[in-house]
NULUM-61868 format. One record per residue (C-alpha): y, x, z. Coordinates in pm, whole numbers. Example, Ala and Ser with C-alpha at 12.3 -4.5 7.8 and 13.67 -1.06 7.14 Angstrom:
# residues 2
<rec yy="-450" xx="1230" zz="780"/>
<rec yy="-106" xx="1367" zz="714"/>
***
This chain:
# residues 299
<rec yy="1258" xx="-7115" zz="8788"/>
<rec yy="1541" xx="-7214" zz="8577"/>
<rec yy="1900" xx="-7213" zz="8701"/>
<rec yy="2013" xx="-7503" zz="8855"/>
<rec yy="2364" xx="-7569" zz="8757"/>
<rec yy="2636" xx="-7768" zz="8876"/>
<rec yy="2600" xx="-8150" zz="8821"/>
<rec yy="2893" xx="-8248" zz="8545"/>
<rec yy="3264" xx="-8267" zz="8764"/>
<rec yy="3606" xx="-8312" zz="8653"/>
<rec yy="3708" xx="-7983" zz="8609"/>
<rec yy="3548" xx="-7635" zz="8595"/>
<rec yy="3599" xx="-7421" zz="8888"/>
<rec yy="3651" xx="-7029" zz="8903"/>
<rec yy="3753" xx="-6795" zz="9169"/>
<rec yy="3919" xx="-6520" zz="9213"/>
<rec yy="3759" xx="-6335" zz="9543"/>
<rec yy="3900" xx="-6005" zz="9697"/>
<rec yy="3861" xx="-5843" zz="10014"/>
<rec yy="4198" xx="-5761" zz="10203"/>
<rec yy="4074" xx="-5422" zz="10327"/>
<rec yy="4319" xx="-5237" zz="10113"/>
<rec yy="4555" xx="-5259" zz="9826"/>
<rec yy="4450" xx="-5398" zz="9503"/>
<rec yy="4418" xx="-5156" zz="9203"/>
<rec yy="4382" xx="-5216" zz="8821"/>
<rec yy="4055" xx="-5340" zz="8904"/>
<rec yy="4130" xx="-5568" zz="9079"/>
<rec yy="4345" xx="-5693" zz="8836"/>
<rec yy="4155" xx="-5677" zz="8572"/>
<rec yy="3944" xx="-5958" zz="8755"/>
<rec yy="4189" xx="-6191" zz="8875"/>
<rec yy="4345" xx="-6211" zz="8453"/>
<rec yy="3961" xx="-6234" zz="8381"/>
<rec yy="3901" xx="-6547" zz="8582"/>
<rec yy="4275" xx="-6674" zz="8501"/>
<rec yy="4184" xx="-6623" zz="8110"/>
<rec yy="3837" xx="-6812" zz="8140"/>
<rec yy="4029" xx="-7064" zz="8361"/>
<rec yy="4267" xx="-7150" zz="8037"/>
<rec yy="3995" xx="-7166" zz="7810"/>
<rec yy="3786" xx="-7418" zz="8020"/>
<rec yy="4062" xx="-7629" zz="8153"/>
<rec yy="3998" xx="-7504" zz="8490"/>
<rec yy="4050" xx="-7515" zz="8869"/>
<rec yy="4152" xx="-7130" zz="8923"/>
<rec yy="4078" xx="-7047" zz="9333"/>
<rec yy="4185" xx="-6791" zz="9558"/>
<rec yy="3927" xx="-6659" zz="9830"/>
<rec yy="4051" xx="-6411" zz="10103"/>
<rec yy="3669" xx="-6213" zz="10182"/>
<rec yy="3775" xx="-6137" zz="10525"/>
<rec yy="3446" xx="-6131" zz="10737"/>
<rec yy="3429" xx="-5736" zz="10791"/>
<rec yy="3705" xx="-5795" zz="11077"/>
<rec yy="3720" xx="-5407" zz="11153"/>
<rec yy="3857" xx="-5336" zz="10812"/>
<rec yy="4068" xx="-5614" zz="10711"/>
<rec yy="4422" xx="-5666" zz="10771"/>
<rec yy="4653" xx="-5933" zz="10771"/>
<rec yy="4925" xx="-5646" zz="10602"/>
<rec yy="4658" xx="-5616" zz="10338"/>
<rec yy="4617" xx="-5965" zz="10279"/>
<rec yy="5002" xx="-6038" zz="10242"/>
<rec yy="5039" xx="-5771" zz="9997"/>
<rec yy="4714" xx="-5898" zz="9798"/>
<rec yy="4885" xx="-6231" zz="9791"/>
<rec yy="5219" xx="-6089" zz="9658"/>
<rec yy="5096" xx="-5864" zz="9392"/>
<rec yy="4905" xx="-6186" zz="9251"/>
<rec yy="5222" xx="-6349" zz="9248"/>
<rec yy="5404" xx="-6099" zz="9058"/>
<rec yy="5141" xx="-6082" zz="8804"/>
<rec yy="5176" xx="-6466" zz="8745"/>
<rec yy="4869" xx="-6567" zz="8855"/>
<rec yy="4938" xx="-6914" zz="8960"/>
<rec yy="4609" xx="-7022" zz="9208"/>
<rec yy="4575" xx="-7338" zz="9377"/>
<rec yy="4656" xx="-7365" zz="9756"/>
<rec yy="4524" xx="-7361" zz="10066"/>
<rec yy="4329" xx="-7053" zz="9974"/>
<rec yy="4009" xx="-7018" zz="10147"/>
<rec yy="3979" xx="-6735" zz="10437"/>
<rec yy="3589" xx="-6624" zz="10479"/>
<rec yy="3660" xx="-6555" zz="10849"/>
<rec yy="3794" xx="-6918" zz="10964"/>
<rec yy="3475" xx="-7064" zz="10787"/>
<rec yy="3181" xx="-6861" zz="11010"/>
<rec yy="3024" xx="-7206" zz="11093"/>
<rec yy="2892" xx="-7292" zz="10730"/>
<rec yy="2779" xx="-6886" zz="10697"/>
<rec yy="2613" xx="-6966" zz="11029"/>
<rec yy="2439" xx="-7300" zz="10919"/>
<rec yy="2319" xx="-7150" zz="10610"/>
<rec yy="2137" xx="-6870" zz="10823"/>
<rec yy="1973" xx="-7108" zz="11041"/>
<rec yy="1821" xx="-7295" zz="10742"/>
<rec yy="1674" xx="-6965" zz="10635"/>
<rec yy="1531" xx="-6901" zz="11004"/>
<rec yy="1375" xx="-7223" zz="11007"/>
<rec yy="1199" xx="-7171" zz="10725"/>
<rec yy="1045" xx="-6829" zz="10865"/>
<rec yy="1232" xx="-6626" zz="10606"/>
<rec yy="1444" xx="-6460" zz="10866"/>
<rec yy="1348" xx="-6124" zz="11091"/>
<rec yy="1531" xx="-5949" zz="11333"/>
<rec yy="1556" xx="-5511" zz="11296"/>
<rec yy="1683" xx="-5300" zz="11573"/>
<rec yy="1673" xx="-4953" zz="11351"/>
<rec yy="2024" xx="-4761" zz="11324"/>
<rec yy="2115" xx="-4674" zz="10971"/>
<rec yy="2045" xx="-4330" zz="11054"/>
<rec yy="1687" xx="-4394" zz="11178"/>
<rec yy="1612" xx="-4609" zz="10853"/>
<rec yy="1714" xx="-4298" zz="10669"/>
<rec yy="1477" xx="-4090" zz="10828"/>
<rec yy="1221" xx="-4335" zz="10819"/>
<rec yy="1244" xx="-4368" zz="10465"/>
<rec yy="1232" xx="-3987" zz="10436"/>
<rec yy="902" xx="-3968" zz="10633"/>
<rec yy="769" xx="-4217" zz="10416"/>
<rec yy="823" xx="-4048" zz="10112"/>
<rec yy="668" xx="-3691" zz="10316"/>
<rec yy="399" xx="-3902" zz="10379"/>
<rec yy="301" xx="-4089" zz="10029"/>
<rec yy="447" xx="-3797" zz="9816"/>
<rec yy="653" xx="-4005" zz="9640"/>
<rec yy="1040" xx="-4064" zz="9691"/>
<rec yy="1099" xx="-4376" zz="9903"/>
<rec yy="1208" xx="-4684" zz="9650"/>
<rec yy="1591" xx="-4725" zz="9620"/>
<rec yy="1776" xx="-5038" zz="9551"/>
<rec yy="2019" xx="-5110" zz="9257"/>
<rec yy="2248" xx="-4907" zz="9428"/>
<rec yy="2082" xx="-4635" zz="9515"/>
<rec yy="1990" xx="-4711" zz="9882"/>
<rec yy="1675" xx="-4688" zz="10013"/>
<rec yy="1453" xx="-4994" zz="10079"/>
<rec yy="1407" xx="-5135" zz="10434"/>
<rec yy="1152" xx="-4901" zz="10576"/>
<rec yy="1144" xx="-4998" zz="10940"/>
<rec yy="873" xx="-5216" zz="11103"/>
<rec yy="1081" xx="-5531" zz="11217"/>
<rec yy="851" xx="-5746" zz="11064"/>
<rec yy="623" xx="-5620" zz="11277"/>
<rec yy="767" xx="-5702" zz="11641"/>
<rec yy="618" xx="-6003" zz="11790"/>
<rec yy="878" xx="-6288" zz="11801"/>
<rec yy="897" xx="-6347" zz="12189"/>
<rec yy="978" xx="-5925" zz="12177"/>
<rec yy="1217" xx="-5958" zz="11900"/>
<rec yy="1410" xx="-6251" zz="12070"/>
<rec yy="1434" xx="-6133" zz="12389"/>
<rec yy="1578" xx="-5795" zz="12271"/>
<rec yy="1843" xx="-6007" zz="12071"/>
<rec yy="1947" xx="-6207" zz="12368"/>
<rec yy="1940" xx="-5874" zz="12556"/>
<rec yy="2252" xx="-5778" zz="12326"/>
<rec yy="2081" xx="-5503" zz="12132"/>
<rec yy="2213" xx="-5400" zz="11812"/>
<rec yy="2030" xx="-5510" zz="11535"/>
<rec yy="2070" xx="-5691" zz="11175"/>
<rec yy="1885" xx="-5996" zz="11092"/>
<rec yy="1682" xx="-5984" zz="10767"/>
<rec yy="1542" xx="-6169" zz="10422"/>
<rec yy="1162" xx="-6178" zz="10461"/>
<rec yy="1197" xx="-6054" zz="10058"/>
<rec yy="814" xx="-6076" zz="10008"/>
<rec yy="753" xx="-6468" zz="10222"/>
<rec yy="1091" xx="-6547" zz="10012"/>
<rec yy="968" xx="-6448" zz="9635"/>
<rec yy="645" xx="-6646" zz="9771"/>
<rec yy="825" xx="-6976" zz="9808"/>
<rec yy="964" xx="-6996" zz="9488"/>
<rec yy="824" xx="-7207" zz="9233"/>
<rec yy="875" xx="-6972" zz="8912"/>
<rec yy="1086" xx="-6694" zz="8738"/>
<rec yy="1464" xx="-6681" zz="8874"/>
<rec yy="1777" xx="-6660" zz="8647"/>
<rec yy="2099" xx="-6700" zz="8540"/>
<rec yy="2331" xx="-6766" zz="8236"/>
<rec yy="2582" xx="-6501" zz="8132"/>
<rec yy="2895" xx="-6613" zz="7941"/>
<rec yy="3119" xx="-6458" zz="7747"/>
<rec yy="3503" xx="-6470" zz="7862"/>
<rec yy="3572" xx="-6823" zz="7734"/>
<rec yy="3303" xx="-6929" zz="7937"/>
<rec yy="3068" xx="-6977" zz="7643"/>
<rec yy="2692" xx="-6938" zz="7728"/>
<rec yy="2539" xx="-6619" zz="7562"/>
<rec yy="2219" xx="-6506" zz="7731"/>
<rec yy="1973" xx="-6585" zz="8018"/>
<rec yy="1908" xx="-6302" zz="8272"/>
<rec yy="1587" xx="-6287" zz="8456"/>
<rec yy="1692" xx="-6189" zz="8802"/>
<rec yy="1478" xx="-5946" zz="9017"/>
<rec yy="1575" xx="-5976" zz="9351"/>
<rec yy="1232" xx="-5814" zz="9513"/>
<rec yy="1411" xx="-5478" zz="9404"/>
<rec yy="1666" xx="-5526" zz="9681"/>
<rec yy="1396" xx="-5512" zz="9945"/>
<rec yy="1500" xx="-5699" zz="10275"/>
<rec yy="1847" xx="-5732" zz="10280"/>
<rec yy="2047" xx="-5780" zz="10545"/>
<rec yy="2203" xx="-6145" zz="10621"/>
<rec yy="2416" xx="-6068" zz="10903"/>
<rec yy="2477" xx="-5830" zz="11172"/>
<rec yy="2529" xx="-5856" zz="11534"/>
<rec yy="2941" xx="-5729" zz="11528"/>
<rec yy="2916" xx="-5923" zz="11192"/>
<rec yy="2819" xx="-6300" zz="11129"/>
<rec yy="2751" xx="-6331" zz="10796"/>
<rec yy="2666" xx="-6049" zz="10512"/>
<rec yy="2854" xx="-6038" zz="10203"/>
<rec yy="2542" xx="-6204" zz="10005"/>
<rec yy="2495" xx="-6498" zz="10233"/>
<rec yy="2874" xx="-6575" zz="10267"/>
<rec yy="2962" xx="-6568" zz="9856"/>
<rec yy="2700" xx="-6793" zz="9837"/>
<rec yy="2786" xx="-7054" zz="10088"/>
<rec yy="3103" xx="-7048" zz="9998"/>
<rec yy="3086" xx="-7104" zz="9611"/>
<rec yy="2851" xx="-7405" zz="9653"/>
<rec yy="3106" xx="-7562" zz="9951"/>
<rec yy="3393" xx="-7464" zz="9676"/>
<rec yy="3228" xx="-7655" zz="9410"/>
<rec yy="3251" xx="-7331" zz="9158"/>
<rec yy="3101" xx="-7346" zz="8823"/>
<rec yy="3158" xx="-7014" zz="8701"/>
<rec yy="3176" xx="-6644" zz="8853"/>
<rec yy="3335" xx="-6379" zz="8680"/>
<rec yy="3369" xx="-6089" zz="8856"/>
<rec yy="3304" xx="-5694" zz="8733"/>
<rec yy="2979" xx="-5564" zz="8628"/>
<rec yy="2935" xx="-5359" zz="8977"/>
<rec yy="2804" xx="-5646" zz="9139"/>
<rec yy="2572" xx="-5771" zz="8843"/>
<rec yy="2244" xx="-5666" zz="8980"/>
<rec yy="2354" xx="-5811" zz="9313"/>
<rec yy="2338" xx="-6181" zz="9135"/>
<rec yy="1963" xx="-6162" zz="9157"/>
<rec yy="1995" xx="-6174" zz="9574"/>
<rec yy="2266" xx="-6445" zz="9525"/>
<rec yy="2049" xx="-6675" zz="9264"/>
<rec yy="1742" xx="-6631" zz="9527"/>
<rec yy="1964" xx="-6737" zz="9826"/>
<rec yy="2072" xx="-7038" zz="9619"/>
<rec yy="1743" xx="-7112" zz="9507"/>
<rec yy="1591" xx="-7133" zz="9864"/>
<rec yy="1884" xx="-7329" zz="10004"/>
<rec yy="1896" xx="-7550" zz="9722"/>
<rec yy="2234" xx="-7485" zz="9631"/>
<rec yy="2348" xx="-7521" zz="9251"/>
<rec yy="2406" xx="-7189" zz="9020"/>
<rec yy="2728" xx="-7141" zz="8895"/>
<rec yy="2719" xx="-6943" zz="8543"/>
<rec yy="2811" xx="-6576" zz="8527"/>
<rec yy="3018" xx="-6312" zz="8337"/>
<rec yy="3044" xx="-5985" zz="8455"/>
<rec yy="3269" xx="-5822" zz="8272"/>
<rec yy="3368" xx="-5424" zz="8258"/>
<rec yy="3546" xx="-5178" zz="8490"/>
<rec yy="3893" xx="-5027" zz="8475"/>
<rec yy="3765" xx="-4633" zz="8532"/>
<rec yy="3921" xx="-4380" zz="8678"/>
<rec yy="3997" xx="-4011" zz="8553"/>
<rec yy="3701" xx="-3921" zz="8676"/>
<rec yy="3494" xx="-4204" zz="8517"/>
<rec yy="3419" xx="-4357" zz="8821"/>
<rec yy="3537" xx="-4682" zz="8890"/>
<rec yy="3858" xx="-4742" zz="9151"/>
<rec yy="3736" xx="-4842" zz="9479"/>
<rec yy="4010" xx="-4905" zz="9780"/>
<rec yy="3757" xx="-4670" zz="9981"/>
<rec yy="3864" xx="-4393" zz="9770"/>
<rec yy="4212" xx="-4463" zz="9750"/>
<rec yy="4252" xx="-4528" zz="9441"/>
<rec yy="4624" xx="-4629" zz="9267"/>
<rec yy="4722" xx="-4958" zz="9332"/>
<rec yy="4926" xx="-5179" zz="9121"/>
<rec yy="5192" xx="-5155" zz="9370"/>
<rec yy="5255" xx="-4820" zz="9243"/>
<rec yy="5282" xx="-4919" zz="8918"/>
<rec yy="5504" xx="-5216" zz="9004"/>
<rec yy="5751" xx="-4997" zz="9226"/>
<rec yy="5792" xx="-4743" zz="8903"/>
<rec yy="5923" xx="-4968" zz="8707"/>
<rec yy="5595" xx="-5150" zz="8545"/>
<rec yy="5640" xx="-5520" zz="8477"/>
<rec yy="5375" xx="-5781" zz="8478"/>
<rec yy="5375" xx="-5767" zz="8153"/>
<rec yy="5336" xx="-5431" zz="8091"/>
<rec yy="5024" xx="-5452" zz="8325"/>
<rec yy="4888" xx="-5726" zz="8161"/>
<rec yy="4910" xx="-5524" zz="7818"/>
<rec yy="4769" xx="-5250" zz="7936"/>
<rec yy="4445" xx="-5432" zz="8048"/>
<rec yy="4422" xx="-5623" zz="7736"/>
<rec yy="4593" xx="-5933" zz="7828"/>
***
């Protein structure tokens, strides 16, 4: 079906949404001037969201230097920001709505058993297992297939598992094609998208050691938020399809998109905190001013 956008409000509002599991890189800001440049042109609300659910991996240390680097680039956000972790609750009431309506399975697999599942599956048909957008290979255990009195006693048990989207009982519910509205970086609509999210397979919507999944908590948290428009790098724009079904079955509005480019690195791949990549604190510390940075990424 069509988008369902965000009844008219006072003001457009945009975030601004990193993870403090790491310093921030050119990427990083890149984004942030992104969403502050759309925020001028629409006359915006400009929000700061600390994505802090992966508890293993982010640090307060990180999240104070995220929040100084911002400042020195002159990125003026509105306060309180919102931290992911201190809002569990809404992830966790948006979960149960999915259960209710039958859409949600528990698995028990280890990612190294899915991998050889999906490797045996491909010996077996001849053909290579289906990947994802990213490159992953599809769900291929059988937790669909555990009777529920099994599947919920082994959960209360403690056992590790992940609980799932029922992809193929969730594309069923849906009324009609899925989309979404790209912008350009005034905000400007420029195209409609048709989003696929069946290619994702049976994603995962939270863990045991983790509440909420990445998908299910950007979600929740731009409808509670109120935001109107994402912008946020092209990495993530096959990942909109998930986020526009999620939406769709919770009836929560659809904020319009831009996903804009990457800053690359020497190698042409694009800087990931994973990898280590150069952050702007770097820069800043050998002399680079704000706007020198802001230059240099086109701003």
């Amino acid at each position: 079906m069509a988008a369902a956008h965000h009844p008219i409000a006072d003001r457009p509002v945009l975030r601004f949404a990193p993870s403090p599991n790491g310093l921030l890189h050119l990427g990083h800001a890149r984004s942030a001037l992104e969403n502050e440049r759309m925020a001028a042109a629409l006359g915006a609300r400009l929000l700061l969201r600390i994505e802090d659910i992966d508890r293993t991996r982010c640090r307060p240390e990180f999240e104070a230097a995220m929040i100084e680097d911002l400042a020195w680039l002159r990125i003026a956000f509105e306060t309180p920001y919102r931290r992911q972790s201190e809002h569990l609750a809404d992830h966790a009431a948006m979960l149960a709505r999915l259960a209710a309506m039958g859409l949600v399975y528990p698995s028990f697999e280890s990612r190294a058993e899915l991998k050889s599942l999906a490797a045996a599956r491909a010996a077996e048909s001849g053909r290579p297992w289906p990947a994802d957008p990213d490159g992953a290979p599809l769900y291929a255990g059988r937790g669909r297939d555990i009777p529920p009195a099994e599947a919920a006693a082994r959960v209360a048990a403690g056992e590790p598992h992940a609980l799932r989207l029922d992809m193929a009982t969730a594309m069923a519910r849906l009324a009609g094609p899925l989309s979404w509205t790209e912008t350009d970086a005034t905000g400007r609509p420029q195209r409609v998208v048709t989003a696929q999210p069946e290619r994702w397979g049976d994603i995962v919507l939270a863990r045991k050691e983790l509440a909420t999944s990445y998908h299910l908590a950007v979600v929740t948290d731009d409808a509670l938020q109120g935001v109107t428009h994402v912008v946020r790098g092209e990495d993530l724009f096959e990942a909109t399809a998930v986020h526009r079904l999620l939406q769709d079955l919770l009836g929560l509005p659809a904020p319009l998109y831009r996903h804009h480019g990457l800053v690359l690195g020497p190698d042409g791949k694009k800087l990931s905190k994973s990898d280590q990549a150069e952050g702007f604190r770097g820069l800043r510390e050998a002399g680079l001013t704000a706007g020198d940075l802001r230059r240099q990424l086109g701003f």
